[in-house]
Backbone as CSV, one residue per row, in Angstrom:
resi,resn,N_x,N_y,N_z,CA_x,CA_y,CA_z,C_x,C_y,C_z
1,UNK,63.256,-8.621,-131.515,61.813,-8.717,-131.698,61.393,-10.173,-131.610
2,UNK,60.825,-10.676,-130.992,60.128,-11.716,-130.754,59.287,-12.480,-132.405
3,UNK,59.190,-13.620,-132.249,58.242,-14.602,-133.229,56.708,-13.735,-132.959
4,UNK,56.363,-13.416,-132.233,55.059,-13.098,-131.708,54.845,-12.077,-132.110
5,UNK,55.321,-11.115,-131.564,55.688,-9.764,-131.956,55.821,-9.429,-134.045
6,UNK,56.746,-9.931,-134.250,57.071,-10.222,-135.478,55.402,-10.256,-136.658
7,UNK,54.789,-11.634,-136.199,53.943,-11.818,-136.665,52.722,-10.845,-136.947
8,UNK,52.238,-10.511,-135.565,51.319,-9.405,-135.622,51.841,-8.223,-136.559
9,UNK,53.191,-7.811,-135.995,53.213,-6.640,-136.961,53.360,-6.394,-137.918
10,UNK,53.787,-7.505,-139.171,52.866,-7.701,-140.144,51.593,-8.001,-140.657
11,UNK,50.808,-8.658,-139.734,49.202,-8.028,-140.086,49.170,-6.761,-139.782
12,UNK,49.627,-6.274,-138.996,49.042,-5.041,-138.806,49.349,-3.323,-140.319
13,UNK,50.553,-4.363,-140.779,51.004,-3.454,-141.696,49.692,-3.681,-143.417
14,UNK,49.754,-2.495,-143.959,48.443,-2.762,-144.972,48.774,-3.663,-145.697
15,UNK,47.666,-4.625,-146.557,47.765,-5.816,-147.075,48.281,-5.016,-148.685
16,UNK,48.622,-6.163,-149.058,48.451,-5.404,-150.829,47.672,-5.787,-151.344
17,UNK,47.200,-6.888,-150.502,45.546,-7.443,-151.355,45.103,-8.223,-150.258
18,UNK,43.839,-7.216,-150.334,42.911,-7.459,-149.000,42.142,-9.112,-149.215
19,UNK,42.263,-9.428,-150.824,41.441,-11.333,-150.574,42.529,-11.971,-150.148
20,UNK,43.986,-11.877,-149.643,44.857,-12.939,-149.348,45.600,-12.341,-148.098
21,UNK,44.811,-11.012,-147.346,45.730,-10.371,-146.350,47.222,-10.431,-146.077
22,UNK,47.430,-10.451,-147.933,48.918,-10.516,-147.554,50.139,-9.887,-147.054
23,UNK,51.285,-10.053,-146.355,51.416,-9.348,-145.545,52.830,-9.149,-146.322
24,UNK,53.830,-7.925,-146.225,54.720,-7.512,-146.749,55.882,-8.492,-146.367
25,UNK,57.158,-9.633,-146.582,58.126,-9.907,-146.530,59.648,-9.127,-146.794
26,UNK,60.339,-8.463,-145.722,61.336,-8.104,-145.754,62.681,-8.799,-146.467
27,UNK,63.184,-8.627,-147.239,64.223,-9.677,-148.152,65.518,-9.052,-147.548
28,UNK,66.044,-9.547,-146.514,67.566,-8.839,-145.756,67.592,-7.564,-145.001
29,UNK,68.860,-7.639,-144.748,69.252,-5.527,-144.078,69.223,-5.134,-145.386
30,UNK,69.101,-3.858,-145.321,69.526,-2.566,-146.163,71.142,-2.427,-146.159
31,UNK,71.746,-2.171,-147.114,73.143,-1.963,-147.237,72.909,-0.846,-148.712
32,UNK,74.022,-0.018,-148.270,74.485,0.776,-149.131,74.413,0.882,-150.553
33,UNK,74.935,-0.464,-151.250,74.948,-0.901,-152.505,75.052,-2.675,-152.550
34,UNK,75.255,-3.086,-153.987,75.337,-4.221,-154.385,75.236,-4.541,-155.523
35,UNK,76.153,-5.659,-156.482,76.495,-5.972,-157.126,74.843,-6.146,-158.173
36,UNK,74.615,-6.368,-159.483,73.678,-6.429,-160.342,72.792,-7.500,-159.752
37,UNK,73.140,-8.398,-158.764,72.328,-10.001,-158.396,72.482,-9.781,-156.592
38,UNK,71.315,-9.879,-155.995,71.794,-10.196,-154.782,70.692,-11.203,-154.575
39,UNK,71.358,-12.273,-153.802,70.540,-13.097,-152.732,70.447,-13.314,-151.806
40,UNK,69.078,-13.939,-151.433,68.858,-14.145,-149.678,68.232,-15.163,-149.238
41,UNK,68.920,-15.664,-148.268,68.628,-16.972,-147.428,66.975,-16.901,-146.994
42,UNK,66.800,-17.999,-146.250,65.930,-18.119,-145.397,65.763,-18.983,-144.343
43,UNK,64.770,-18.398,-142.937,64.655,-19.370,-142.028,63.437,-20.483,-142.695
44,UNK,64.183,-21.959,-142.706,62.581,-22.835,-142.055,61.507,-22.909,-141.317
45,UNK,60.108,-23.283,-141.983,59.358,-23.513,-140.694,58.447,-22.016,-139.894
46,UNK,58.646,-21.001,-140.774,58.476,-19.915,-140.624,56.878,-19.479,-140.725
47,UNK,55.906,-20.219,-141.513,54.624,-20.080,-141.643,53.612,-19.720,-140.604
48,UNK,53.379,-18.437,-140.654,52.182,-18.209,-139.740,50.508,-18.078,-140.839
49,UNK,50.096,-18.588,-139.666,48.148,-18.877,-139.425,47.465,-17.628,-139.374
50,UNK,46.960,-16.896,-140.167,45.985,-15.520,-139.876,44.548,-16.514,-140.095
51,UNK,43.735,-15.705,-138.446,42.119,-16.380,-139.207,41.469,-15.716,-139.462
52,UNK,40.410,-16.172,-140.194,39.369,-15.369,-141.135,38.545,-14.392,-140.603
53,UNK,37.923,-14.643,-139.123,37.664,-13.636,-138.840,37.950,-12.909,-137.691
54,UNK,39.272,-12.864,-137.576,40.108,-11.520,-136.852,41.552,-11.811,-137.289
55,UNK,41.772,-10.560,-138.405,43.442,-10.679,-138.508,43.904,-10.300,-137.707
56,UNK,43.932,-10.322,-136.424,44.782,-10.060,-135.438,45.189,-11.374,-134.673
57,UNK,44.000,-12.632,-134.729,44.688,-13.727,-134.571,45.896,-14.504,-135.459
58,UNK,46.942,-14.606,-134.757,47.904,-15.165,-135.789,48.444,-16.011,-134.750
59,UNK,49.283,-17.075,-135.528,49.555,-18.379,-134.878,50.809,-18.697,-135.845
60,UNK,51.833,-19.773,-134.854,52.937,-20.189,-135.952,52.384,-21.241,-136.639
61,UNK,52.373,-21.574,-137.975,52.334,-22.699,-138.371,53.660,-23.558,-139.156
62,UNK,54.728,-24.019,-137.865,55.793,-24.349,-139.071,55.632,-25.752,-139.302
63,UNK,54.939,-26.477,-139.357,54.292,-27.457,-140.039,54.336,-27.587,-141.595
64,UNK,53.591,-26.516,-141.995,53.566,-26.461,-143.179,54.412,-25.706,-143.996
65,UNK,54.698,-26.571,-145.077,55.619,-26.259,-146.560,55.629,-25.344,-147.649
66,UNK,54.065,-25.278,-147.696,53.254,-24.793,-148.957,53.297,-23.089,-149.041
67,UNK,54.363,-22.647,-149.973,54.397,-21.259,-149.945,55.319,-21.143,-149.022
68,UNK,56.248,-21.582,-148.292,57.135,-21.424,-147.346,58.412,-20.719,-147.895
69,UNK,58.652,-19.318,-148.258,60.213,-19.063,-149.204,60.850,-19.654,-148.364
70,UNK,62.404,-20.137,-149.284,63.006,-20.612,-148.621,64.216,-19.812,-149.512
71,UNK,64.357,-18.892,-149.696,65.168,-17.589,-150.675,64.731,-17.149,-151.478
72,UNK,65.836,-16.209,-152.177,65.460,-15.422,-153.597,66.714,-15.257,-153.938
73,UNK,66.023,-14.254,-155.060,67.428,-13.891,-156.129,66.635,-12.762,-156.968
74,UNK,67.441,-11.336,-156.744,66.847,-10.012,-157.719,68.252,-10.155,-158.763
75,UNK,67.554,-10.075,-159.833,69.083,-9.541,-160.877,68.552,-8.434,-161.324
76,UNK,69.373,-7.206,-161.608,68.592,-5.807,-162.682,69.643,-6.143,-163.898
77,UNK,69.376,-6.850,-164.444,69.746,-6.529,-166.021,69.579,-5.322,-166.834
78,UNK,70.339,-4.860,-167.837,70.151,-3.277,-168.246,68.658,-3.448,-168.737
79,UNK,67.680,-4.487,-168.865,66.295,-3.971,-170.038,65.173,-4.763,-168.783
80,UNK,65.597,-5.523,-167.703,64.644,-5.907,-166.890,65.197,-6.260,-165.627
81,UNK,64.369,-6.355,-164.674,64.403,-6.943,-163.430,63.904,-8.536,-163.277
82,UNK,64.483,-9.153,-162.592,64.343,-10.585,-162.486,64.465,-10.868,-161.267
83,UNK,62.773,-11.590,-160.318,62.609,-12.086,-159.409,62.614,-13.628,-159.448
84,UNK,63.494,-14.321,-158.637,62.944,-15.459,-158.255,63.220,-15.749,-157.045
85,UNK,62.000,-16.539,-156.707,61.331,-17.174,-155.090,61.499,-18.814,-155.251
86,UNK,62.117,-18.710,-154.086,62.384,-20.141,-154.023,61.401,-20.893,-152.705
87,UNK,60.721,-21.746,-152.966,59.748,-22.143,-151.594,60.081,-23.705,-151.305
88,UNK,59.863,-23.755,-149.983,59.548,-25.410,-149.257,58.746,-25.895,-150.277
89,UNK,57.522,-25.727,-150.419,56.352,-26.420,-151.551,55.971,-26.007,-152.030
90,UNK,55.516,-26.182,-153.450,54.414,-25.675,-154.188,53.445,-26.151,-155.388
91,UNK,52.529,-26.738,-155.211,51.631,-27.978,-155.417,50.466,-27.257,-155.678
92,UNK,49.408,-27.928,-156.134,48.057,-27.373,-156.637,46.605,-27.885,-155.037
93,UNK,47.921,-27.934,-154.185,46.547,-28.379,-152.859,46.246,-27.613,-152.503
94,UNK,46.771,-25.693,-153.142,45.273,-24.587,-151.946,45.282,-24.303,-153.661
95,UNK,43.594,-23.854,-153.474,42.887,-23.186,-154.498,42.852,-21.245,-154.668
96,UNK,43.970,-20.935,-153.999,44.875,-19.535,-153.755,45.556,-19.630,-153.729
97,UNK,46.331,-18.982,-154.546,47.872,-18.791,-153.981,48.724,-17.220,-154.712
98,UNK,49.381,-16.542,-153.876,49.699,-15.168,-154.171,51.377,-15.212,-153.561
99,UNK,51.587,-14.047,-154.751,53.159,-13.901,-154.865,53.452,-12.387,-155.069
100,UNK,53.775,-12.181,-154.558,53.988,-10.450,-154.858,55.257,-9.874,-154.395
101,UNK,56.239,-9.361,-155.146,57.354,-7.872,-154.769,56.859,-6.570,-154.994
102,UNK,57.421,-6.008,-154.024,57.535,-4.670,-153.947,59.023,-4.143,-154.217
103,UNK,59.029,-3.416,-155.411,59.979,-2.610,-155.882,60.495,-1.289,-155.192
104,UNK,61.518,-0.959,-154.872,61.263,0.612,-154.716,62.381,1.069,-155.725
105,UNK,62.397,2.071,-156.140,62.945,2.529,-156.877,63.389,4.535,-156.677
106,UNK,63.566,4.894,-157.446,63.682,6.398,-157.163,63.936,7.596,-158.598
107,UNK,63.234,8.335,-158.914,64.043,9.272,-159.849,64.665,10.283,-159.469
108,UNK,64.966,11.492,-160.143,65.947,12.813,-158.884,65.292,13.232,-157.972
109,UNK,63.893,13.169,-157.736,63.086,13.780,-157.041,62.318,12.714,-155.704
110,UNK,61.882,11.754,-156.119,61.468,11.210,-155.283,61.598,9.662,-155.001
111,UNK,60.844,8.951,-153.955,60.727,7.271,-154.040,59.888,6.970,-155.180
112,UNK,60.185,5.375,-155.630,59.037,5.617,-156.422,58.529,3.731,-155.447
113,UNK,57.320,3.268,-156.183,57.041,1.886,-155.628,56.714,0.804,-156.610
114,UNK,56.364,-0.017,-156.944,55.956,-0.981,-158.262,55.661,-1.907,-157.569
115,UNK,54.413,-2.368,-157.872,54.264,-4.149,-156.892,54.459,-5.048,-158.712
116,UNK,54.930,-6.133,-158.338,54.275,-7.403,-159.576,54.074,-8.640,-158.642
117,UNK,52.560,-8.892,-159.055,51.874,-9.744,-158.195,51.496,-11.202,-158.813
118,UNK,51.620,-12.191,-158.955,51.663,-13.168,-159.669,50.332,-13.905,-158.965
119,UNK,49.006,-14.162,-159.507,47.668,-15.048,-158.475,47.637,-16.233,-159.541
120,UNK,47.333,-17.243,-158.704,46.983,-18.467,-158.928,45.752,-19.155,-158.186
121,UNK,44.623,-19.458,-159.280,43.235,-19.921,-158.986,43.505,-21.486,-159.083
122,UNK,42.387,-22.181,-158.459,42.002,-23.565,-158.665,41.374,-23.909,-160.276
123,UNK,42.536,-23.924,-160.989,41.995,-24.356,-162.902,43.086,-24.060,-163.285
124,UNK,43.671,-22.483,-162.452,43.981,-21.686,-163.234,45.642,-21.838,-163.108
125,UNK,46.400,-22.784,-163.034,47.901,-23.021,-162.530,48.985,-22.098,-162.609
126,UNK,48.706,-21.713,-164.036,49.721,-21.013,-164.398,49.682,-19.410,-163.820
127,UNK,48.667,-19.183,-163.653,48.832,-17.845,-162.768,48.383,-16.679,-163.731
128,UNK,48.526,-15.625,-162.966,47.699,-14.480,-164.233,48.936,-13.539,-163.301
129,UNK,49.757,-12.704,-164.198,50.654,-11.408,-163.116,50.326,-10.160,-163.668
130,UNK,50.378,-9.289,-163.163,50.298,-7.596,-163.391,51.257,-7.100,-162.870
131,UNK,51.134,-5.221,-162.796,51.990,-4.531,-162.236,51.367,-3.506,-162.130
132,UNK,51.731,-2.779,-160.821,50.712,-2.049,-159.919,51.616,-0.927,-160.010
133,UNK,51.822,-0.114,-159.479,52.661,1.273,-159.035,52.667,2.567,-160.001
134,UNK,53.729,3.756,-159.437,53.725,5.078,-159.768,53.851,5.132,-161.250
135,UNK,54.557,4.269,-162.077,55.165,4.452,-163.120,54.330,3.376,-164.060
136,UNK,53.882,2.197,-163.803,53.099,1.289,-164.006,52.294,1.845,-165.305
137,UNK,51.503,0.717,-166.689,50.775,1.111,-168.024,49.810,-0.263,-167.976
138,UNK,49.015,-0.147,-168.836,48.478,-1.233,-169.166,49.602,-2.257,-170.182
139,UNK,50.563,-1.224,-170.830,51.482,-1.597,-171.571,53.107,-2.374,-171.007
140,UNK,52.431,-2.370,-169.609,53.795,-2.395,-168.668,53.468,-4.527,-168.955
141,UNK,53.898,-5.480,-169.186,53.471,-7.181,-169.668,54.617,-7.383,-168.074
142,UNK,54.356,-8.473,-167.492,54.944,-9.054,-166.362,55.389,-9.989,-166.991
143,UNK,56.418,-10.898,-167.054,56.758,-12.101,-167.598,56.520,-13.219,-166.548
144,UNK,56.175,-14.357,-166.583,56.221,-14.890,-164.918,56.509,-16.480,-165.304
145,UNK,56.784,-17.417,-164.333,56.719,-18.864,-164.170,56.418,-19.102,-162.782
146,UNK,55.247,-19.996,-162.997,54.815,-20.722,-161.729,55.526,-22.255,-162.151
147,UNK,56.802,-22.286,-161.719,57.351,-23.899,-161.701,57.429,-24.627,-160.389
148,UNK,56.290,-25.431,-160.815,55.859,-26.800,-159.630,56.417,-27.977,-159.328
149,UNK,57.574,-28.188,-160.326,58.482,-28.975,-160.460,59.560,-28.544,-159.744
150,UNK,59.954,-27.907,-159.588,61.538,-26.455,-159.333,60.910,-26.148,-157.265
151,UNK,59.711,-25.904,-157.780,59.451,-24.989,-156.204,59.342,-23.888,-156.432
152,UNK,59.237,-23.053,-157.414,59.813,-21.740,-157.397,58.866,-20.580,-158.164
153,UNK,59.038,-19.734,-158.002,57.717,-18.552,-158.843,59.105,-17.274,-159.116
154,UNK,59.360,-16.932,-161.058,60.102,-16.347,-161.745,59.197,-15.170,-162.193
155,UNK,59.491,-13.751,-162.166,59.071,-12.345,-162.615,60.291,-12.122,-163.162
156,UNK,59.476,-11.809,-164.147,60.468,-10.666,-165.173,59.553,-9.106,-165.791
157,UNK,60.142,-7.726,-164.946,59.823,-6.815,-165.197,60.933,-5.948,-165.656
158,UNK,59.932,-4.908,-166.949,60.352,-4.656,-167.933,61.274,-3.090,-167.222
159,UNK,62.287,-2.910,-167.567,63.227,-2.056,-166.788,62.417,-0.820,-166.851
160,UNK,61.831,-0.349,-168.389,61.183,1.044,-168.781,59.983,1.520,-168.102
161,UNK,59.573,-0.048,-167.422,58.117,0.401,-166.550,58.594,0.908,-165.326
162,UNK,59.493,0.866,-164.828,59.937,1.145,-163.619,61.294,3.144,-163.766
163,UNK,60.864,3.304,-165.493,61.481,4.256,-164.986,63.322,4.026,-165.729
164,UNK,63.288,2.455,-165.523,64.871,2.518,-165.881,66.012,2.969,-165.072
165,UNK,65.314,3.185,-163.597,66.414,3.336,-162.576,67.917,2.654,-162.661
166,UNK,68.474,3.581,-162.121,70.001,2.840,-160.935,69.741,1.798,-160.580
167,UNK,68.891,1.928,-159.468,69.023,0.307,-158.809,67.336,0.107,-158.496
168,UNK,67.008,-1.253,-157.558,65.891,-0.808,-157.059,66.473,-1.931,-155.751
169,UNK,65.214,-1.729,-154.339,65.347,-3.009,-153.960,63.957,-3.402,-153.447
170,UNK,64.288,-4.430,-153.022,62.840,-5.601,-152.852,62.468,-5.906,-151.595
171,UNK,61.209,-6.792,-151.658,60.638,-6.779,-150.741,59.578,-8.022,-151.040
172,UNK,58.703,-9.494,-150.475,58.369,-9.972,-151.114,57.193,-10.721,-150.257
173,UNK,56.204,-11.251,-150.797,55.116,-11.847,-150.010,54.522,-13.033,-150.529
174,UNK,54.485,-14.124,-149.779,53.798,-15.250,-150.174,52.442,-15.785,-149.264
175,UNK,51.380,-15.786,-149.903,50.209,-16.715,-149.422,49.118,-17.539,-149.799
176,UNK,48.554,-17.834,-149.087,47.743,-18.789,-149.634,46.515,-19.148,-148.815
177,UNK,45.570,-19.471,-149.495,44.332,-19.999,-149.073,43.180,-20.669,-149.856
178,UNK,42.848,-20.936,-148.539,41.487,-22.550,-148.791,40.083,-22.237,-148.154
179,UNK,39.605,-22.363,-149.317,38.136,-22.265,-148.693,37.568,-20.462,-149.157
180,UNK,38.030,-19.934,-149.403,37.981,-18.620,-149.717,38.411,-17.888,-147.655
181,UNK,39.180,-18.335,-147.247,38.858,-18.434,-145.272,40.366,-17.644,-145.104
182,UNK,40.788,-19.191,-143.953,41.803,-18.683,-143.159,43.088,-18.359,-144.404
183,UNK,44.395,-17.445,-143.800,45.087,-17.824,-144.835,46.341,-17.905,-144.057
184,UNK,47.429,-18.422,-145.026,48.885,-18.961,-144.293,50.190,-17.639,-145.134
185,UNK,50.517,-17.511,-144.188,51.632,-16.485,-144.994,53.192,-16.758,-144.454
186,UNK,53.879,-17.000,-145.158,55.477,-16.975,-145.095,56.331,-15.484,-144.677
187,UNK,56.477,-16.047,-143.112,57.318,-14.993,-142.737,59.280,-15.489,-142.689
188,UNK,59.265,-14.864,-144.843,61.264,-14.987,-144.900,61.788,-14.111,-145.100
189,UNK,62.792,-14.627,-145.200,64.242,-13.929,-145.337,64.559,-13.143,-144.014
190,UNK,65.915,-13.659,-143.349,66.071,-12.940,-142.430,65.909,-10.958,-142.249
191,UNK,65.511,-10.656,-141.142,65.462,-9.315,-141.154,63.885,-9.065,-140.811
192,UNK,63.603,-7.503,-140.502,62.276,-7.197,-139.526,61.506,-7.517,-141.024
193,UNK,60.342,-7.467,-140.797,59.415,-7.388,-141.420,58.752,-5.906,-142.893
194,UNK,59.138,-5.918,-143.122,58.834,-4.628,-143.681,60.047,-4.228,-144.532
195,UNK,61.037,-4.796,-144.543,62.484,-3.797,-144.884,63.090,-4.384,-146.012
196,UNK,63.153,-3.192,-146.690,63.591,-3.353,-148.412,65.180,-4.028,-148.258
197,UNK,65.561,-4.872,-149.359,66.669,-5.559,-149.149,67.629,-4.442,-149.613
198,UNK,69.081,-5.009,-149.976,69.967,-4.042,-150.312,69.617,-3.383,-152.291
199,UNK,70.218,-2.468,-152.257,70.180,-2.228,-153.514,70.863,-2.929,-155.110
200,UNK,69.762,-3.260,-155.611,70.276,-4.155,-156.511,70.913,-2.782,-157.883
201,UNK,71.780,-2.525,-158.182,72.032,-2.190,-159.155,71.953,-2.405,-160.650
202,UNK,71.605,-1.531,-161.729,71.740,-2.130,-163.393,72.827,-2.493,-163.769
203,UNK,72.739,-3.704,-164.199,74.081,-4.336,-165.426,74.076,-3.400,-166.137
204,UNK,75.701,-2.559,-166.209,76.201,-2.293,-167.615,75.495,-3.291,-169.276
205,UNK,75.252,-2.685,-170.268,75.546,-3.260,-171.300,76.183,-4.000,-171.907
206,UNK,76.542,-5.003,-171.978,77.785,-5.754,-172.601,77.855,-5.583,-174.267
């Protein structure tokens, strides 16, 4: 699949939030299983340009740093899940900025989905996170760190909101914008666009 190719067909796939048209990040192949922690690389330089008014224009921008993953790391601990994103930059120079996984998960019967979305306003640094999906409460608390020092944006979701599955795996999105306008989105982790990483399994109890 082509850079070109690539790009579009994540706009074209639905946003999870239509103010940052953000577009879904694939975190690896799919594999069978995997150990309680898996991680994943990333390409540099990967930033594409959506403009404001036609998401169908998209452009590379590997210029820029800002929001650029540059990996991750899922752990399922037996009582939570633990995301962290590792980026090129992350600084208070766009007055947007969005972070979001997609969970999947499963009980005997079906898929299930969970987003936790981490937004960051111009005041507002530290970020505000929720959690969206099938299983999802008002009671469901996101734990999060926006560290600007590090590079990096940390979720911690609570295992029981999700059900308490086997395993789950991920999926992840970064963007950003200025002006309330155009926005920049990080296309990482090797692999197509769209595709849940391998399955992270629960830690035993110790």
């Amino acid at each position: 699949m082509t850079h070109a190719s690539r790009a579009v067909g994540r706009v074209r796939r639905s946003a999870l939030s239509a103010a940052l048209l953000a577009v879904v990040l694939g975190l690896g192949t799919p594999a069978a299983s995997s150990a309680e922690t898996w991680r994943g690389p990333d390409w540099d330089g990967d930033v594409v340009h959506v403009d404001a008014t036609d998401a169908s224009e998209v452009s590379w921008a590997t210029d820029v740093a800002f929001g650029d993953l540059t990996g991750a790391r899922v752990s399922y601990r037996h009582d939570q899940v633990v995301i962290v994103a590792h980026l090129a930059e992350l600084d208070h120079s766009r007055e947007t900025f969005g972070f979001s996984v997609t969970l999947r998960h499963a009980d005997r019967v079906r898929f299930l989905y969970t987003n936790a979305v981490v937004w960051v306003r111009d005041g507002h640094w530290r970020g505000t996170a929720r959690l969206y999906g099938d299983l999802a409460t008002d009671r469901c608390a996101v734990d999060h760190v926006v560290d600007y020092r590090r590079d990096l944006v940390r979720l911690s979701v609570p295992a029981h909101c999700l059900g308490s599955p086997r395993w789950v795996r991920a999926m992840m999105l970064s963007a950003s914008m200025v002006d309330g306008a155009d926005t920049w989105e990080s296309d990482s982790l090797p692999g197509p666009a769209g595709v849940f990483g391998p399955r992270v399994h629960r830690a035993p109890r110790s």
